[in-house]
Phi, psi and omega in degrees: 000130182289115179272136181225119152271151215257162166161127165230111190230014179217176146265023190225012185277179199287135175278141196219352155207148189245149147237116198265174152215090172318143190264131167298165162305331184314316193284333170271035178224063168217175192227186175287333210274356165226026180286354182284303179313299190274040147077356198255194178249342198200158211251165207238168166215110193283023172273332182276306167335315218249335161306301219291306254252320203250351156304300184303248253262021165260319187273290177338310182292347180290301172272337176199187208262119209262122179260138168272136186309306210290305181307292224275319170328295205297293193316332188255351145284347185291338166259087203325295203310327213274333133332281185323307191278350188264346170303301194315293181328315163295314197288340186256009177229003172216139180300094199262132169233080179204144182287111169331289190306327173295326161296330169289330205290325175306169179261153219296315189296326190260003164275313147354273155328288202284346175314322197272288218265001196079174179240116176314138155255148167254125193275078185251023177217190176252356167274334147316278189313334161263017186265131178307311180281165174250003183215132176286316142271139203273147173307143201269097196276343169271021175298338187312309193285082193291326192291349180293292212285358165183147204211133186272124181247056188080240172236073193205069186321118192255119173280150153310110153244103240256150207301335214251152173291326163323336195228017172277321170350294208286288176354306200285332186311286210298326198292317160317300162321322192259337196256326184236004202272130194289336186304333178220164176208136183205185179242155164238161191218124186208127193276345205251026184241031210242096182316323189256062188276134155294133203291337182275011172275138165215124174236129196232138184266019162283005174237008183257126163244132175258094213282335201179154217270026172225346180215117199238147176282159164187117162310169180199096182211242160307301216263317200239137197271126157329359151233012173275001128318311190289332190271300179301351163273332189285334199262306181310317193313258186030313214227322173090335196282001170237131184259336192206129181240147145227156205249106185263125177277153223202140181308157173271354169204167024278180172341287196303341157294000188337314177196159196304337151327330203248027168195003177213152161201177179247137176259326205201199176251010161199038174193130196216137182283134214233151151249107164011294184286326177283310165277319192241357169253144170322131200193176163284346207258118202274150152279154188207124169236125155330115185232102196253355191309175170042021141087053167206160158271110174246123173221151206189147269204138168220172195291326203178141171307329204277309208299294204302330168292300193337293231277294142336313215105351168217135201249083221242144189251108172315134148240123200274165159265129179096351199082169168279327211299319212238124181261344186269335158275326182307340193267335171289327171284338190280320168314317173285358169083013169296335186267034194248056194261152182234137187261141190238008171157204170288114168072027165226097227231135175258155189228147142304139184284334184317337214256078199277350179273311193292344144357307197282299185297329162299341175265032162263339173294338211083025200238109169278127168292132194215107209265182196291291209294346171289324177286314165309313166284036180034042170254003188231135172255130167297304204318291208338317184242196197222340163211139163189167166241126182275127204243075167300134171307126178251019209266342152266346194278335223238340159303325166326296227132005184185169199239201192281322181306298177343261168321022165226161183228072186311154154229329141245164165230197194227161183266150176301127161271103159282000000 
């Protein structure tokens, strides 16, 4: 079995472990009428999805050694206490309306399953039969999207606490993984195993950027709160290896602003994706940088996330999404996940292909577009280049909410020379 210490200390460094979760029946096991509640705006249709979904992880399987979330679940139910305590757990933070024993009583593969895809109720009384829902536990229908519910921190793994109730699962899930799976070794950091947890902390890893083993980004908006930030300073003071955090504030709407991914990502060691209106023009929504150096907190309101990594020591040049020309294209590709890039090492970035002006601007960047399906069918070699972006089909994944970082849970990297 492959031992992984877990450690990330950049996004962009060469990637060498993964954790995916190909999306399942969980996700077509909604209606519109409850497609809201599961967080999404429009219901997904998971034969084309799970097509888009094995482009992304045939390239991911190209560069590092890739875990399906669901195989490391199973392996670690196969140990009766680590089952017993994550069974407890569900039953005391979510309203399971299912018999504790019928669930240990499954057998590893299929408790799994329904761990994910949910658990039928069974209408054997008459208030079941008239109860409106169909599954007494309900499906984690946003698991795909991995990178939210736990985030790899230098070598120190942050569980998620998550805005939405719906998603506390995949936390206990991710956390439960990280604590027992004999493949890796880390420390977990988890805000809700904390007594005096405030009830307004919310941390989503789709608002963590890890810039550098010393700096780290973080939105602060809908998924993550200013005082789930304040709980990630307090643990860093601690521990001394992050000097500087900085913090960007982020619209309440439209959806798609959700989290700081979906408007900043790192492309390269001097380049990086922007949505424009939100980082770099003049706006309400402030940068704040944390300065943790000399064992004090300073904190103070800067121009823009790019001039303080400057400043910091990393000097990055915007690639807007969407382009410059049109602000009505820019805003349709950042809805699309355009500024949503996942780094498969330096200057080497998978994208939706859908997003065809930021395309444009990346290959004016230098980045040969290169799309996923030449490669998987070997008529294209990643080795050949030295920058690009691998260009997957989007056009049901992106309907979720979210792009390739999203949907991915780095767990080592290689260190960056900056």
């Amino acid at each position: 079995m492959e031992h992984i210490q877990v450690q990330v200390s950049s996004e962009i460094g060469e990637l060498e472990a993964i954790i995916v979760h190909t999306p399942g029946q969980e996700v077509e096991n909604m209606t519109p009428k409850n497609a809201e509640r599961a967080l999404y705006s429009d219901i997904l249709n998971l034969s084309v999805a799970q097509k888009e979904y094995c482009q992304f992880k045939g390239i991911l399987q190209k560069r590092a050694k890739v875990f399906e979330m669901q195989d490391l679940l199973a392996d670690i139910l196969k140990v009766d206490a680590v089952k017993q305590q994550l069974i407890d757990e569900i039953f005391q933070y979510e309203q399971v309306r299912e018999s504790r024993d019928f669930l240990l009583s499954l057998e590893v593969k299929e408790l799994t399953r329904q761990l994910i895809e949910g658990v039928m109720m069974k209408k054997d009384n008459l208030t079941r039969f008239f109860d409106i829902d169909r599954y007494s536990l309900p499906p984690l229908h946003n698991f795909f999207f991995m990178r939210d519910a736990s985030m790899t921190i230098n070598q120190n793994v942050l569980i998620g606490k998550m805005a939405s109730h719906v998603r506390e699962r995949e936390s206990r899930i991710m956390e439960a993984i990280f604590n027992h799976h004999p493949n890796f070794t880390t420390r977990t950091i988890n805000p809700a195993r904390f007594d005096s947890l405030d009830p307004q902390i919310t941390i989503e890893g789709g608002d963590v950027l890890v810039a550098r083993h010393d700096v780290l980004i973080i939105g602060t908006g809908l998924r993550t709160s200013s005082q789930g930030i304040d709980f990630i300073l307090d643990q860093v003071q601690s521990r001394g290896n992050i000097k500087h955090i900085i913090v960007q504030e982020l619209p309440d709407s439209p959806e798609s602003f959700i989290h700081l991914d979906m408007v900043f990502t790192f492309l390269d060691v001097n380049k990086c994706m922007v949505f424009e209106p939100v980082i770099l023009q003049p706006n309400k929504y402030r940068t704040v940088h944390i300065n943790l150096e000399n064992s004090r907190v300073v904190i103070n309101t800067v121009p823009n996330i790019l001039v303080v990594l400057k400043q910091l020591g990393i000097d990055l040049e915007p690639v807007f999404c969407g382009g410059q020309a049109d602000p009505w294209t820019q805003e349709r590709e950042q809805w699309h996940s355009g500024a949503n890039f996942f780094a498969l090492g330096p200057g080497k970035v998978i994208g939706y292909e859908r997003n065809v002006y930021t395309m444009e601007e990346m290959h004016k960047h230098g980045f040969e577009i290169i799309r996923a399906r030449d490669v998987l069918k070997k008529t294209v070699s990643l080795d050949d280049y030295q920058k690009y972006v691998v260009t997957i089909d989007g056009s049901e994944l992106a309907r979720g909410g979210g792009g390739a970082r999203c949907m991915s849970m780095p767990v080592r990297r290689k260190p960056v020379n900056w």
